[in-house]
C-alpha positions as CSV (number, residue, x, y, z in Angstrom):
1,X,12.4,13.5,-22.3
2,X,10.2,15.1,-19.0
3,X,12.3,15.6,-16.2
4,X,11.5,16.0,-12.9
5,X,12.7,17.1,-9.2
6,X,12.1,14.9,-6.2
7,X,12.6,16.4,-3.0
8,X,13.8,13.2,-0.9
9,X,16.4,11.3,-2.7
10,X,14.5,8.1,-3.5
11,X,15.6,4.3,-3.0
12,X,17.6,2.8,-6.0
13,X,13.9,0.7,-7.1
14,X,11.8,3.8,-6.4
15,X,14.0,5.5,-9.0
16,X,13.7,2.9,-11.5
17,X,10.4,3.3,-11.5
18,X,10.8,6.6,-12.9
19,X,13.6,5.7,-15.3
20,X,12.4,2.9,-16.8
21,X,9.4,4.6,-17.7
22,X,11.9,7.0,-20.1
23,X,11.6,10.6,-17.0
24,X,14.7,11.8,-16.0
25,X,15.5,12.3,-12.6
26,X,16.9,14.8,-10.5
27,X,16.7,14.6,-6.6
28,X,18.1,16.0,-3.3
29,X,16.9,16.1,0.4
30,X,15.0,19.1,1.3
31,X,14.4,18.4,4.8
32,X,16.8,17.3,7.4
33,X,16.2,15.2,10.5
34,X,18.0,15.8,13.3
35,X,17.2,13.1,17.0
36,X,16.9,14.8,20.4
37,X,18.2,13.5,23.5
38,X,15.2,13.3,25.7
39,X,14.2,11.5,28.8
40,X,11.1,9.6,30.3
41,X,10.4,8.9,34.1
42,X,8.5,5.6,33.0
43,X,10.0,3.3,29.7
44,X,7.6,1.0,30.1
45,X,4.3,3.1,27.7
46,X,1.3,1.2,27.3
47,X,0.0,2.9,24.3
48,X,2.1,4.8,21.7
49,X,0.9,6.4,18.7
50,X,3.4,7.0,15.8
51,X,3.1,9.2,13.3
52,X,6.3,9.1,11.3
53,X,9.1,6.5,11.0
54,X,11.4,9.4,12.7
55,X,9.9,8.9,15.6
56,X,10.0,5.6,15.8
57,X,13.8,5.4,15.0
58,X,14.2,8.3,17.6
59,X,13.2,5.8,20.9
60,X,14.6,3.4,19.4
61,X,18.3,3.5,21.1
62,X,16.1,4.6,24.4
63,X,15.4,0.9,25.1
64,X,11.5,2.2,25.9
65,X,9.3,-1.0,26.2
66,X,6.0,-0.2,23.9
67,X,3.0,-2.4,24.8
68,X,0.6,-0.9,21.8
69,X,1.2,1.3,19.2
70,X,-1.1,3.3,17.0
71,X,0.3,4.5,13.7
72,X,-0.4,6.9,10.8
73,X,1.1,6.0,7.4
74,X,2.0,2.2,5.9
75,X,5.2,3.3,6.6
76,X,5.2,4.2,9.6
77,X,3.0,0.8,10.5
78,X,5.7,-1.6,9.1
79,X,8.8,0.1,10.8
80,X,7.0,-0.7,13.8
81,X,6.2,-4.2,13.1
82,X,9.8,-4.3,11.6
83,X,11.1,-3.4,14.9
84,X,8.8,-5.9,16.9
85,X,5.7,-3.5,18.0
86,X,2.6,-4.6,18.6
87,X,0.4,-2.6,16.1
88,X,-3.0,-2.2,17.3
89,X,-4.3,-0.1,14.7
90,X,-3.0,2.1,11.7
91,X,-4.6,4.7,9.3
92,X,-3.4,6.7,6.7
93,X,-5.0,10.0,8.0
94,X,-4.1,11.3,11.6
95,X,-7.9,12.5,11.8
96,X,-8.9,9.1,11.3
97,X,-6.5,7.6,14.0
98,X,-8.1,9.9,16.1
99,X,-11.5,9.4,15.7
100,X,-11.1,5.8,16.2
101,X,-9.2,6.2,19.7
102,X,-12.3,8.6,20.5
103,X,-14.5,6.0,20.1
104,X,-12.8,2.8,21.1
105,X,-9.9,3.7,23.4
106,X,-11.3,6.7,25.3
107,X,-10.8,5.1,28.1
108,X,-6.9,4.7,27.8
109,X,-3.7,6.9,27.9
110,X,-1.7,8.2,25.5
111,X,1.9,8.7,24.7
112,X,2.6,10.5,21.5
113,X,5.8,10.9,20.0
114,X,6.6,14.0,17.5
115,X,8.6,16.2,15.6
116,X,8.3,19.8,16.2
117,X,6.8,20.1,13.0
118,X,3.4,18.3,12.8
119,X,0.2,19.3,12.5
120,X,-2.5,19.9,15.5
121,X,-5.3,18.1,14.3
122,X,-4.8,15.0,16.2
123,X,-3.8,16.3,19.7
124,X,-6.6,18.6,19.4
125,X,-8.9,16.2,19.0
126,X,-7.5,14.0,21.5
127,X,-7.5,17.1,23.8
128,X,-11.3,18.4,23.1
129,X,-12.8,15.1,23.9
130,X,-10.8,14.4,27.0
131,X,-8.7,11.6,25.8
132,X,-5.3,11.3,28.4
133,X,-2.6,11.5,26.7
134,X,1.6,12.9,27.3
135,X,3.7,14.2,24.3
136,X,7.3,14.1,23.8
137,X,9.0,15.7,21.0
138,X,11.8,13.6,19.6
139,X,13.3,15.2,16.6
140,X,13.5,18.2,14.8
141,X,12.7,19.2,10.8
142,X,15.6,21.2,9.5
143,X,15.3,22.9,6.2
144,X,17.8,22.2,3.4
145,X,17.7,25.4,1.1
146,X,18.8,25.4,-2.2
147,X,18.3,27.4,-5.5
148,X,17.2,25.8,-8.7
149,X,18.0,27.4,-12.0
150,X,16.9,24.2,-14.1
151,X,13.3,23.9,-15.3
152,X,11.4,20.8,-14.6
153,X,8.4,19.3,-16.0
154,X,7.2,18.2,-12.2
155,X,8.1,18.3,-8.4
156,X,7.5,15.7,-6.2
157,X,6.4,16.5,-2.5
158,X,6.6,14.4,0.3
159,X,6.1,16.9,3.4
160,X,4.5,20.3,3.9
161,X,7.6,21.0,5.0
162,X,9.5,20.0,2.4
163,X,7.2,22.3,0.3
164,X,8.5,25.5,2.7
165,X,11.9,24.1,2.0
166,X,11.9,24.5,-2.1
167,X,9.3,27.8,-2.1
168,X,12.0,29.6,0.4
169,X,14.6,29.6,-3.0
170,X,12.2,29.0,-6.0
171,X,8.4,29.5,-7.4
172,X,6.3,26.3,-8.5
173,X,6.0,26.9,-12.0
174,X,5.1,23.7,-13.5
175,X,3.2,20.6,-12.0
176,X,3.4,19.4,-8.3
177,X,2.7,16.1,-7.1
178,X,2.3,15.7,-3.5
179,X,2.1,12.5,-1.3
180,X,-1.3,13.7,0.6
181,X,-3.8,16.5,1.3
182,X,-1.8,18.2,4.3
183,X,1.6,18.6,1.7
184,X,-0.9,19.5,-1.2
185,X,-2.4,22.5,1.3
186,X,0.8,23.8,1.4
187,X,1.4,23.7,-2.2
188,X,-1.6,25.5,-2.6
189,X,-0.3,28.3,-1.4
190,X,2.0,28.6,-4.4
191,X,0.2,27.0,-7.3
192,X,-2.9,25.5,-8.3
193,X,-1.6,22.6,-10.7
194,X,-1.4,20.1,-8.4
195,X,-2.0,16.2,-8.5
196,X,-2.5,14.1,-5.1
197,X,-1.2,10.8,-4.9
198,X,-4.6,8.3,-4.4
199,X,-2.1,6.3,-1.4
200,X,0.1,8.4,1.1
201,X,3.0,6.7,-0.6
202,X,6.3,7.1,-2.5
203,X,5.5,4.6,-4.7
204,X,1.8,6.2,-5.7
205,X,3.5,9.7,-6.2
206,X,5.5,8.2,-8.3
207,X,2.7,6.3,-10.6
208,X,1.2,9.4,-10.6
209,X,4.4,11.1,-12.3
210,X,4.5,8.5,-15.3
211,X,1.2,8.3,-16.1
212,X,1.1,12.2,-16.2
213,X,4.4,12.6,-18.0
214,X,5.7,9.3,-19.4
215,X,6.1,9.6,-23.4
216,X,6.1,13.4,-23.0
């Protein structure tokens, strides 16, 4: 029976998914998330953009009123509608979010909230083409490291960082599967066997794994 690591311990259905299919699982968290107290002169923001449930779960005890908020992730998009937010649009690329406040919002202002790991693609752009916007970083990526002596017959990969967070203790030696192109970059850096998920989403990494390695 293939066996394989996930790096985020996965809901009890998520796991089904891969035990019912005849994989054995073995999981643990290899990030950590960890809120910061912060403040803001105004909690009544216009527009927000979102790019990870954290973030969203981080304002939420800050009783900030959001008029609009522009998300990255399906995720991300139904926390916010979970919590009552007003989701004006939502993408599963940050490029793409971008691109489309270039063109259609320009004119508006901007409050992202972040972790203090995330990539720069979307500020930059928001920056080079004079878009105003403020950022607040709300929580911080911790790294959970842990040595493996077990071998697996896959890895599942949910965050570039969570990538860092295995590689600091082990090498990728058999076949990673990664939710999206930013956490397969990092992988990259370790191996070349590698299979993207076609949705940012547990779920797809996951149909990815048993129709690689079911009946193996």
């Amino acid at each position: 029976m293939a066996t394989v690591l996930s790096t985020k311990k996965l809901a009890l259905n998520q796991k089904e998914l891969l035990l019912n299919s005849g994989i054995g699982l073995v999981e643990y968290d290899a990030i950590s998330i960890k809120f910061i107290d912060f403040s803001l002169v105004d909690h009544s923001i216009q527009n927000v953009i979102f790019t990870s449930k954290n973030a969203i779960k981080a304002i939420l005890s800050k009783n900030i009123k959001v008029e609009n908020c522009f998300c990255v992730g399906e995720k991300t998009s139904a926390l916010a509608l979970e919590k009552g937010f007003n989701v004006l649009e939502k993408f599963d690329k940050a490029k793409e979010l971008a691109l489309k406040i270039i063109k259609e919002y320009y004119q508006k202002e901007f409050h992202f909230f972040s972790g203090n790991i995330r990539r720069e693609e979307l500020p930059e752009l928001l920056k080079n083409n004079n878009i105003k916007y403020t950022e607040t970083t709300v929580y911080e990526t911790e790294l959970n490291l842990k040595k493996f002596e077990s071998e697996f017959d896959g890895i599942l990969f949910f965050s570039p960082s969570g990538v860092e967070s295995f590689t600091n203790q082990n090498q990728l030696k058999t076949t990673v599967f990664c939710i999206g192109e930013t956490t397969a970059s990092e992988a990259k850096k370790h191996t070349e066997k590698i299979i993207v998920a076609t949705k940012p989403t547990i779920e797809n990494v996951i149909a990815k794994v048993v129709s690689t390695l079911k009946n193996k």
